[in-house]
N, CA, C and O atoms as a GROMACS GRO file, in nm:
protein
  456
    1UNK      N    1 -13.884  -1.462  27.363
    1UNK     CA    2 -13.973  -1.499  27.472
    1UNK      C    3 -13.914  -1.619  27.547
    1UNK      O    4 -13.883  -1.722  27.487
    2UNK      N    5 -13.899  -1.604  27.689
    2UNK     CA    6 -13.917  -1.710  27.762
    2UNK      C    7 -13.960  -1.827  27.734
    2UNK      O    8 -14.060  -1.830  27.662
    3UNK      N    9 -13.899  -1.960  27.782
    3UNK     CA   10 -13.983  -2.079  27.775
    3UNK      C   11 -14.046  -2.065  27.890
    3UNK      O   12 -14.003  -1.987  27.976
    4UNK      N   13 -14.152  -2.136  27.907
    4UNK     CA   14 -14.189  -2.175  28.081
    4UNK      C   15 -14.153  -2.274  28.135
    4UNK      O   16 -14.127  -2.388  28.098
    5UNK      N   17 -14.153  -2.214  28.240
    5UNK     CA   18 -14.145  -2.306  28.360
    5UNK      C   19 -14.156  -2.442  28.362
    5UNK      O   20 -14.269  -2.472  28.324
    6UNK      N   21 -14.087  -2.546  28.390
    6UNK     CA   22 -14.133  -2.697  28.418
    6UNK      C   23 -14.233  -2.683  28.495
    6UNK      O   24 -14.346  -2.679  28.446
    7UNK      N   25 -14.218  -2.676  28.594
    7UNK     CA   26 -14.319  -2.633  28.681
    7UNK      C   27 -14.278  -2.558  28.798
    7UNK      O   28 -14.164  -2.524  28.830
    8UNK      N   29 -14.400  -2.536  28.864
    8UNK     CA   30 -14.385  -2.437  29.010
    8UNK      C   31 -14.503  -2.514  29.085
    8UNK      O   32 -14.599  -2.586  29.059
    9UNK      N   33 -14.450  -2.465  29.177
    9UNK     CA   34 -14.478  -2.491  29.314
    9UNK      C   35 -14.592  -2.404  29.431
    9UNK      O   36 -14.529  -2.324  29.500
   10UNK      N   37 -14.709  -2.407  29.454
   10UNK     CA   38 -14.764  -2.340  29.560
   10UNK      C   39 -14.682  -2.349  29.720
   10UNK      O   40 -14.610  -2.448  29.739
   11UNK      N   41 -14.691  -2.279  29.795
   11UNK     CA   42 -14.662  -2.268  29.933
   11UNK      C   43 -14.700  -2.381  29.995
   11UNK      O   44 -14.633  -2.435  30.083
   12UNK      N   45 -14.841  -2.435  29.937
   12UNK     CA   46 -14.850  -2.536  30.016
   12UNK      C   47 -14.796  -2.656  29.973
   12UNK      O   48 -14.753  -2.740  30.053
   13UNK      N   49 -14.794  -2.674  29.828
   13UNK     CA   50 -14.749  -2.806  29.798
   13UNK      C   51 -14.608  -2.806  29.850
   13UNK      O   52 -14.547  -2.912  29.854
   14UNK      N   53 -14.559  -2.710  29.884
   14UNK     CA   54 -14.347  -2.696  29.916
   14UNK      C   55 -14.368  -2.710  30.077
   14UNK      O   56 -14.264  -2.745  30.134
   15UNK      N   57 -14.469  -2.692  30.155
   15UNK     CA   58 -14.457  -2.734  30.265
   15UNK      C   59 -14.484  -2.896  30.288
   15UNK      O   60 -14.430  -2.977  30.363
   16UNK      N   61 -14.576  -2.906  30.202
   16UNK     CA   62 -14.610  -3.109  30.201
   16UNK      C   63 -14.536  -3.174  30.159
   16UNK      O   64 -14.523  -3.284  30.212
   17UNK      N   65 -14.450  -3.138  30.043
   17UNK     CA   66 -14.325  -3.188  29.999
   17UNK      C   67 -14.218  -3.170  30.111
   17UNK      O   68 -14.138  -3.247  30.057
   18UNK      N   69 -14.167  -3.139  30.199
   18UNK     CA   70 -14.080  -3.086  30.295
   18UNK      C   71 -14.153  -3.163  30.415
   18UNK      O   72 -14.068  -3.209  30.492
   19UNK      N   73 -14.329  -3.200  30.467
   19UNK     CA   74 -14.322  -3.322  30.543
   19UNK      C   75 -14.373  -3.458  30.530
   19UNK      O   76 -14.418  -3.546  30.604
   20UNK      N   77 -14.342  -3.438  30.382
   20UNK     CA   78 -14.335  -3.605  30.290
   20UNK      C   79 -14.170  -3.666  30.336
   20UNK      O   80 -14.135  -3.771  30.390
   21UNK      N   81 -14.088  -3.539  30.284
   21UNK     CA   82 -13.951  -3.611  30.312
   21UNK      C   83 -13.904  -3.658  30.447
   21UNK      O   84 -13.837  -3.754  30.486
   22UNK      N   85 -13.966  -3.548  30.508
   22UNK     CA   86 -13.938  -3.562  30.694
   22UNK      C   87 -13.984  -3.703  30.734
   22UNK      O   88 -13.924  -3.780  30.810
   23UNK      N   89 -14.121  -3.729  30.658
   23UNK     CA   90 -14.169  -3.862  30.749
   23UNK      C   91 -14.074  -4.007  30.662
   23UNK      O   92 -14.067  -4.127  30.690
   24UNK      N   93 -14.038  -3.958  30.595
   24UNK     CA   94 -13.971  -4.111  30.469
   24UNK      C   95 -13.908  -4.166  30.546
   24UNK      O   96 -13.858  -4.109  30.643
   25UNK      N   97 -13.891  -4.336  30.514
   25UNK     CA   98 -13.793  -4.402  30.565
   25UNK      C   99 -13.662  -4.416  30.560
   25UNK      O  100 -13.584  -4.473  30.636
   26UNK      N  101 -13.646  -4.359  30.462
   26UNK     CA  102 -13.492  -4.353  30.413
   26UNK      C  103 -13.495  -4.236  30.302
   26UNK      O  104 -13.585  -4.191  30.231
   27UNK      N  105 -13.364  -4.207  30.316
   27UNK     CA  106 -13.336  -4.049  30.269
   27UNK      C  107 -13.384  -4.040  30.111
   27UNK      O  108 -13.372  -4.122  30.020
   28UNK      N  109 -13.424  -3.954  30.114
   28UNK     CA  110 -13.476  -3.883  30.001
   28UNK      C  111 -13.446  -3.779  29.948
   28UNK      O  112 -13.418  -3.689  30.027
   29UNK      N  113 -13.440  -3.755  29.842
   29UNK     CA  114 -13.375  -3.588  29.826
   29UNK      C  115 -13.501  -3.496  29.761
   29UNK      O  116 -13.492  -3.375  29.738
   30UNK      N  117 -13.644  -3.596  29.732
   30UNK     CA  118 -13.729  -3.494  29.679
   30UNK      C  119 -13.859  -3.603  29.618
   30UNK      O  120 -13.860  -3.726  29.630
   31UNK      N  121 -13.946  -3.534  29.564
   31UNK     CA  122 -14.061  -3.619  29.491
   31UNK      C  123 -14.016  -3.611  29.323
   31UNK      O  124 -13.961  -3.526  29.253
   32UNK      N  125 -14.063  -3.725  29.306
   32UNK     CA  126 -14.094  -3.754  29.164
   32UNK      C  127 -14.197  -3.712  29.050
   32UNK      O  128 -14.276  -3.805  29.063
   33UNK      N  129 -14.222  -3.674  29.001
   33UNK     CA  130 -14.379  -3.656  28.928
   33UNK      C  131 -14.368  -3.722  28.779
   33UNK      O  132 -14.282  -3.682  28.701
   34UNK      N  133 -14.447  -3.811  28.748
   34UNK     CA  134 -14.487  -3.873  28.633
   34UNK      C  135 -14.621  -3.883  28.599
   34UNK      O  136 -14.716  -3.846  28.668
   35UNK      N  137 -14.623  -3.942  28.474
   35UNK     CA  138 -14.755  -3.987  28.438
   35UNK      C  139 -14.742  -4.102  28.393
   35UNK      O  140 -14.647  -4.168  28.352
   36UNK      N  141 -14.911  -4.130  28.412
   36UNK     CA  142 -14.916  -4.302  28.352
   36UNK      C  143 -15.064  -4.305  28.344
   36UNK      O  144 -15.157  -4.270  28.417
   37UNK      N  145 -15.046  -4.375  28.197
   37UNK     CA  146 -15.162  -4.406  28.155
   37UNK      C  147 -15.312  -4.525  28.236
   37UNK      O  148 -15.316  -4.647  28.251
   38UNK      N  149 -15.421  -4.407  28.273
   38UNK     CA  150 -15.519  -4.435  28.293
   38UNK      C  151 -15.635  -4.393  28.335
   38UNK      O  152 -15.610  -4.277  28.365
   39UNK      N  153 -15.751  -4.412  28.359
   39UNK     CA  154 -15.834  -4.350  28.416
   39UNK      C  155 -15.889  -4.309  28.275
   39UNK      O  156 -15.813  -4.309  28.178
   40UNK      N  157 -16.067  -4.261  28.259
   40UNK     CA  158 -16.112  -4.249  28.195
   40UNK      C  159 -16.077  -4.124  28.031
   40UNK      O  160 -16.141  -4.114  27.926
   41UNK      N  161 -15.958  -4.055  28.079
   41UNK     CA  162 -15.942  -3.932  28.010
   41UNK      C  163 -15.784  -3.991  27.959
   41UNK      O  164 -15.723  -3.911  27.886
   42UNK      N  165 -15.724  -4.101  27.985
   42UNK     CA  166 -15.658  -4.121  27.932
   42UNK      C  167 -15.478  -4.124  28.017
   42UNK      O  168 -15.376  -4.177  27.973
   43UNK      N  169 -15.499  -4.042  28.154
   43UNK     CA  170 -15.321  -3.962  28.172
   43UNK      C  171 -15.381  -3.998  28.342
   43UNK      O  172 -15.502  -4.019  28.358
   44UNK      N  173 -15.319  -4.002  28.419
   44UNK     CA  174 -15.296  -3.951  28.571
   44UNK      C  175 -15.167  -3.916  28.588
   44UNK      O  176 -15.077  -3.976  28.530
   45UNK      N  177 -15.146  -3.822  28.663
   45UNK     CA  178 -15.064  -3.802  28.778
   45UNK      C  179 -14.978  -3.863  28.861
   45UNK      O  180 -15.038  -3.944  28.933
   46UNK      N  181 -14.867  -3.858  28.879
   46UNK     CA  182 -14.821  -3.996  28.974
   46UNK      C  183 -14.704  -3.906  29.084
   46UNK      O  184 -14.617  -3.831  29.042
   47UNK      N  185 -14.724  -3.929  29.193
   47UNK     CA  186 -14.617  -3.866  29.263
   47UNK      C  187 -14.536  -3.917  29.357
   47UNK      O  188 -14.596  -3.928  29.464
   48UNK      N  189 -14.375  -3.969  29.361
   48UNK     CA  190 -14.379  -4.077  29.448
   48UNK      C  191 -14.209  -4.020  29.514
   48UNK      O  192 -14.139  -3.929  29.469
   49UNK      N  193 -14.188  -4.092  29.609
   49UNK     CA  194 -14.046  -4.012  29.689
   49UNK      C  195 -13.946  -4.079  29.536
   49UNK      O  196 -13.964  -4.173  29.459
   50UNK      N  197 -13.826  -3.958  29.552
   50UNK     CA  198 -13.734  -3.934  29.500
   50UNK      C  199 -13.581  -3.951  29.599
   50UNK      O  200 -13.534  -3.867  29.676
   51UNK      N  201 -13.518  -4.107  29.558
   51UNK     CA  202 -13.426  -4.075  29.624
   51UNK      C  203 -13.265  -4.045  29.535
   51UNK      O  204 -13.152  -4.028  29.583
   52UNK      N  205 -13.297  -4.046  29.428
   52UNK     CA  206 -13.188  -3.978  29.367
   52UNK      C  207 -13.205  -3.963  29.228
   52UNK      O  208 -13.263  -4.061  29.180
   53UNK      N  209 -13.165  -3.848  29.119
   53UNK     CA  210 -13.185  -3.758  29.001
   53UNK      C  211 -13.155  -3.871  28.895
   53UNK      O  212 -13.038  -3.898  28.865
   54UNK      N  213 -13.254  -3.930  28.843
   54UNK     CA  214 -13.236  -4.049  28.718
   54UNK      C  215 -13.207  -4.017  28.602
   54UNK      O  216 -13.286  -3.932  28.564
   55UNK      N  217 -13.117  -4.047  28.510
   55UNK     CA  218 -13.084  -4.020  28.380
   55UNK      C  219 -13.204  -3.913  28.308
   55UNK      O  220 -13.323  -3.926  28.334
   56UNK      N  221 -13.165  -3.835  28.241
   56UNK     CA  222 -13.229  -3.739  28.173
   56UNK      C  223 -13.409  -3.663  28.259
   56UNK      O  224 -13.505  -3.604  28.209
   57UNK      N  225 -13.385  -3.694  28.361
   57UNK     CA  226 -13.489  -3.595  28.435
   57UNK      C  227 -13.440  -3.467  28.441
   57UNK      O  228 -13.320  -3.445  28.426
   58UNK      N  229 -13.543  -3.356  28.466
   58UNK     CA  230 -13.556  -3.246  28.488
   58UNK      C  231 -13.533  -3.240  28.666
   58UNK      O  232 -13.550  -3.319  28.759
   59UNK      N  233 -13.497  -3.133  28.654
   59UNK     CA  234 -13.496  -3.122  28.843
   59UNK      C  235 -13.588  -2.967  28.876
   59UNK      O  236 -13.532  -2.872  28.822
   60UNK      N  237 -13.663  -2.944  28.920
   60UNK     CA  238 -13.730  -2.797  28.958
   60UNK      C  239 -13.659  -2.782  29.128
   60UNK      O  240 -13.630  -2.878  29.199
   61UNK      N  241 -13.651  -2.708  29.148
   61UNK     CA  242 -13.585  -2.666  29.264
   61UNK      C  243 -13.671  -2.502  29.308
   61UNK      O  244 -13.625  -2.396  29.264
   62UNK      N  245 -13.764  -2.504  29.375
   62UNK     CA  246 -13.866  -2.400  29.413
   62UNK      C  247 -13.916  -2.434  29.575
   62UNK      O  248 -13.938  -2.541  29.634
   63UNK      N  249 -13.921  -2.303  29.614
   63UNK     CA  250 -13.925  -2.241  29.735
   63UNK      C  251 -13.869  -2.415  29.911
   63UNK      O  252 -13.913  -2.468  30.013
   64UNK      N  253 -13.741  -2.416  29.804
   64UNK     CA  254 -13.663  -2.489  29.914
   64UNK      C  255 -13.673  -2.658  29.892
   64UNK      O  256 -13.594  -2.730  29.952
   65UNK      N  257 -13.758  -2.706  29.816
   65UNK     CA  258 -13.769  -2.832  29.788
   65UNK      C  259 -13.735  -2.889  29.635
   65UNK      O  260 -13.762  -2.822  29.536
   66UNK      N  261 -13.680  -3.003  29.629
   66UNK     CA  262 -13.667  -3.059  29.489
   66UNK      C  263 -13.811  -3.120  29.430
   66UNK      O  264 -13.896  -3.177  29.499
   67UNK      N  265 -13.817  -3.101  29.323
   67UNK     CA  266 -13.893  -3.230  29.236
   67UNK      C  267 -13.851  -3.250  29.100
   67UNK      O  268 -13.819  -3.162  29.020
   68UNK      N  269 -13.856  -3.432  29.072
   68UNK     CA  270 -13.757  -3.442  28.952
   68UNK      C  271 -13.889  -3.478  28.896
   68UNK      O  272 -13.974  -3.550  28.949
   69UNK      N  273 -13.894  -3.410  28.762
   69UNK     CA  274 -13.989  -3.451  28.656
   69UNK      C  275 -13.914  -3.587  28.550
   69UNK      O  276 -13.812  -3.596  28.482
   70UNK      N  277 -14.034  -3.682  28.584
   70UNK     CA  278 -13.999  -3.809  28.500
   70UNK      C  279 -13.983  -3.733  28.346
   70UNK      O  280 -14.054  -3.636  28.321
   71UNK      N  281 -13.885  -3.784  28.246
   71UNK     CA  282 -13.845  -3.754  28.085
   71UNK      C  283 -13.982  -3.755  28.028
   71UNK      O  284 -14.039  -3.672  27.957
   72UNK      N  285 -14.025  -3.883  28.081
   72UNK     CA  286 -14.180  -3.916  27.970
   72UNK      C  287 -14.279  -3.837  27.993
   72UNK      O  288 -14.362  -3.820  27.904
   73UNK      N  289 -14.290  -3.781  28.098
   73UNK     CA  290 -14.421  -3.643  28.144
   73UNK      C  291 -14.364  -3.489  28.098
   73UNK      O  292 -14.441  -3.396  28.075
   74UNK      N  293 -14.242  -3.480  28.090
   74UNK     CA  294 -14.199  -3.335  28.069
   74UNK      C  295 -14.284  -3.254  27.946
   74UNK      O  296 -14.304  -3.133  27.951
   75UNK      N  297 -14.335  -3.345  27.829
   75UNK     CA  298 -14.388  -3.248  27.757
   75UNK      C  299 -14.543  -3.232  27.787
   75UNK      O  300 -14.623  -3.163  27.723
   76UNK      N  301 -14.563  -3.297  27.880
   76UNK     CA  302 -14.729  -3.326  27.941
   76UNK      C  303 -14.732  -3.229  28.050
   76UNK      O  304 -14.840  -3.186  28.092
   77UNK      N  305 -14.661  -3.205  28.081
   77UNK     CA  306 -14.696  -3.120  28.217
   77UNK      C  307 -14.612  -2.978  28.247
   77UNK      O  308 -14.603  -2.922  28.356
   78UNK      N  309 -14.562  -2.941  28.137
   78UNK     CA  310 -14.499  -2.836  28.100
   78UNK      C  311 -14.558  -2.718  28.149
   78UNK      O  312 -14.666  -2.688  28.095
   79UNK      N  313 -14.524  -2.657  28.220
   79UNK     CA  314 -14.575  -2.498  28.260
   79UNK      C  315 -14.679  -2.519  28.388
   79UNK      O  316 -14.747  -2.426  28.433
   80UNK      N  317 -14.683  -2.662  28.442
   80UNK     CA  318 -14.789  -2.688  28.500
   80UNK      C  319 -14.769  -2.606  28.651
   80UNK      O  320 -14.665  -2.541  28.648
   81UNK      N  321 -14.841  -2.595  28.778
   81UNK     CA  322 -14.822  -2.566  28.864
   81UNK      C  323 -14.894  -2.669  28.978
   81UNK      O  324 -15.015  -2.693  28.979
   82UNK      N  325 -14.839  -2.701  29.031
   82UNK     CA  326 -14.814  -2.796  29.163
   82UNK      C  327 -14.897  -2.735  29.294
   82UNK      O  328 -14.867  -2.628  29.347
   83UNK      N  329 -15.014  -2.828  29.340
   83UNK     CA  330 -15.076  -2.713  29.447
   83UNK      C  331 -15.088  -2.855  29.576
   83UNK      O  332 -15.057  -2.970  29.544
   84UNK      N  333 -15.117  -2.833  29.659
   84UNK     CA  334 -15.165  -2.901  29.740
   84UNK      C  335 -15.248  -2.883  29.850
   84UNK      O  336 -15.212  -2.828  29.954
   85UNK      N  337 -15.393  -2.942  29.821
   85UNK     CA  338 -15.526  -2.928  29.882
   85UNK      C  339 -15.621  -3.011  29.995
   85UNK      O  340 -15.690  -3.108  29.964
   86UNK      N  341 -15.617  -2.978  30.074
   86UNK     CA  342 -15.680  -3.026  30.157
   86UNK      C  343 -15.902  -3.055  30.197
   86UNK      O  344 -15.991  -2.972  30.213
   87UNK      N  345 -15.904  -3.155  30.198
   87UNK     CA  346 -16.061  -3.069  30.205
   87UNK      C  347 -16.129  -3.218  30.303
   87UNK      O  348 -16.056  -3.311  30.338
   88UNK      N  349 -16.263  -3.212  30.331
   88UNK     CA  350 -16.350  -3.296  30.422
   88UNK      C  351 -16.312  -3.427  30.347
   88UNK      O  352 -16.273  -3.517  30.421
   89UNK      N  353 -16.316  -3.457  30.202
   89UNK     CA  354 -16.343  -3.605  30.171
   89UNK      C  355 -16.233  -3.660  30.088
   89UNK      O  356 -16.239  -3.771  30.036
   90UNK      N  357 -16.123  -3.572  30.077
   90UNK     CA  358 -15.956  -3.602  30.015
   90UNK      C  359 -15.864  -3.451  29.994
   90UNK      O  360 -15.885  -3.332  29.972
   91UNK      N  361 -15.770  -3.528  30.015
   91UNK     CA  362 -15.677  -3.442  30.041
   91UNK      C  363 -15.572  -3.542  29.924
   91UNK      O  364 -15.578  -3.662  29.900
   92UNK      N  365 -15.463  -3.420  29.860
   92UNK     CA  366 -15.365  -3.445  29.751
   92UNK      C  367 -15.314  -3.320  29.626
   92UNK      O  368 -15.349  -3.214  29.572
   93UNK      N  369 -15.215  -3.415  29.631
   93UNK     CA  370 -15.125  -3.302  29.492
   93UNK      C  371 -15.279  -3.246  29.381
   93UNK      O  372 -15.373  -3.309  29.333
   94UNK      N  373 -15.247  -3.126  29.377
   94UNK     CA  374 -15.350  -3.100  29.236
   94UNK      C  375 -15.277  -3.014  29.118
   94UNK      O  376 -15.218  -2.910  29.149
   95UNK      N  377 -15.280  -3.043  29.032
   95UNK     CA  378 -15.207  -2.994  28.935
   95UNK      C  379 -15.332  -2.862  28.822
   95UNK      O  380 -15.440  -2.883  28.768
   96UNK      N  381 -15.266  -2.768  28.826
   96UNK     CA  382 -15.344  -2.669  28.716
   96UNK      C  383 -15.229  -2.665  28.614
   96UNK      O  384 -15.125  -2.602  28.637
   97UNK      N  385 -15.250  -2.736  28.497
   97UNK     CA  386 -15.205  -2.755  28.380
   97UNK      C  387 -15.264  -2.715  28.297
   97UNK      O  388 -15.384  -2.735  28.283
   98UNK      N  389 -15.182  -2.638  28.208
   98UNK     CA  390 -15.215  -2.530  28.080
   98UNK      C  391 -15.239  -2.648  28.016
   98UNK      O  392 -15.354  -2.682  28.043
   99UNK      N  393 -15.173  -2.745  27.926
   99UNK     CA  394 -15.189  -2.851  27.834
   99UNK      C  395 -15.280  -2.926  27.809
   99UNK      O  396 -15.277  -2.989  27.704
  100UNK      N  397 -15.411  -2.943  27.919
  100UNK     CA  398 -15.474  -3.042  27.922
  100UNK      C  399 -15.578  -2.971  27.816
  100UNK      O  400 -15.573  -2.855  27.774
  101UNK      N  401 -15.669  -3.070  27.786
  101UNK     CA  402 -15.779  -3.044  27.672
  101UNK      C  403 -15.937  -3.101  27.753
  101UNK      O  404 -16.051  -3.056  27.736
  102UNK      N  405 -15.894  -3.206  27.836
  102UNK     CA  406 -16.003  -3.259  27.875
  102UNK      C  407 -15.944  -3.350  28.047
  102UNK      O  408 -15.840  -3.405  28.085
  103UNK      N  409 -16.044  -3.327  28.091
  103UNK     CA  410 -16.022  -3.415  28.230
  103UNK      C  411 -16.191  -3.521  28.248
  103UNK      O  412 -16.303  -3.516  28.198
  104UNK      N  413 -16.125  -3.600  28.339
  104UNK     CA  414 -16.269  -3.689  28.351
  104UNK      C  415 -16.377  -3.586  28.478
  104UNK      O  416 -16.365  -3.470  28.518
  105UNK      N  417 -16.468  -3.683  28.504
  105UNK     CA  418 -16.542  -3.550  28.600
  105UNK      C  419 -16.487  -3.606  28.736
  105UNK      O  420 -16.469  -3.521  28.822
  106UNK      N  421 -16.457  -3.739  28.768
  106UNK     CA  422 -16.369  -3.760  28.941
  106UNK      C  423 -16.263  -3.681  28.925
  106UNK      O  424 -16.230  -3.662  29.042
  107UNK      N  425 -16.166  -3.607  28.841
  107UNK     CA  426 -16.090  -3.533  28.855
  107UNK      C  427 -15.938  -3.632  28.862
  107UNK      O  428 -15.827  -3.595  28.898
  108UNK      N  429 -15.978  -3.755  28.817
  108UNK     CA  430 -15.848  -3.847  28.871
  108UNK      C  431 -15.735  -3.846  28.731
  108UNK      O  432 -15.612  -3.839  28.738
  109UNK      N  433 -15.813  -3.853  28.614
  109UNK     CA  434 -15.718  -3.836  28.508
  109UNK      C  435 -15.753  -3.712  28.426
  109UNK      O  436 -15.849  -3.642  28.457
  110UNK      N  437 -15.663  -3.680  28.307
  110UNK     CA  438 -15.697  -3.580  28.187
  110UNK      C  439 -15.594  -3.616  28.057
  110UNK      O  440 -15.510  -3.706  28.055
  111UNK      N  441 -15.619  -3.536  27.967
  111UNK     CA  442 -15.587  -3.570  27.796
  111UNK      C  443 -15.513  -3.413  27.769
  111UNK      O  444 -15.549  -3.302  27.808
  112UNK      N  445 -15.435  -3.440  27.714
  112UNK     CA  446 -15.358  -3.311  27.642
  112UNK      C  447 -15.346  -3.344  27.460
  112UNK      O  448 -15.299  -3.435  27.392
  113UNK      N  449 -15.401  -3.243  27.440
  113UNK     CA  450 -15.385  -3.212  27.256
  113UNK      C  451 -15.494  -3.347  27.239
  113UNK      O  452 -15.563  -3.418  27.312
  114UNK      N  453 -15.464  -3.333  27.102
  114UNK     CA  454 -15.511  -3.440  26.980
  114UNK      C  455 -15.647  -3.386  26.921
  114UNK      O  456 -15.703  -3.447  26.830
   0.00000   0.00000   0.00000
C-alpha cells in the first residue's frame, strides 16, 4: 500500500498560493506550513511565504505551486488537504486533516492522537 500524500492541494488554495506569491515583496518560491502550539485544542496552523527549501523539509509540488512542510508538522498533518475559503466574516487556509482527534469550536486550533 501506498503511503499518503503530504498533502494536496484544492484549486482554490493553488490559485491563492500563486496570488500570495505575486503580491510578495521579494521573491519567493512558495508557502510554508507549520504548526505551533496554541489555542484551546492544543496545535494551530501556521502559513507563511517561503523563500527558500530549509534543511530537512518536505516540498509538495501540486497543481503548479510549491509548499514546504516545516520537519516538526510533517507527522501532524500527514495526508492532510489544503483548501482555501472564502466567506462574509473570514476568509483563509482550511485544512481537512485525517489526524486530528479534536478541534476547538472557533475552529482556530486542534489535537491529534493521545
Amino acid at each position: 500500500m501506498a503511503a499518503p500524500q503530504v498533502l494536496t492541494l484544492t484549486e482554490a488554495a493553488a490559485a491563492r498560493v500563486k496570488a500570495l506569491i505575486a503580491k510578495s515583496d521579494k521573491p519567493v518560491e512558495g508557502l510554508r506550513v507549520g504548526i505551533k502550539t496554541r489555542g484551546c485544542s492544543g496545535m494551530s496552523y501556521v502559513v507563511e511565504y517561503a523563500e527558500e527549501k530549509k534543511p530537512f523539509e518536505d516540498v509538495v509540488e501540486d497543481k503548479g505551486v510549491k509548499i514546504f512542510v516545516d520537519p516538526s508538522a510533517l507527522m501532524f498533518i500527514l495526508g492532510s488537504e489544503m483548501d482555501y475559503q472564502e466567506g462574509k466574516m473570514q476568509s483563509g487556509f482550511v485544512f481537512t486533516n485525517p489526524n486530528e482527534t479534536a478541534r476547538c469550536g472557533c475552529g482556530e486550533s486542534f489535537s491529534v492522537g493521545g
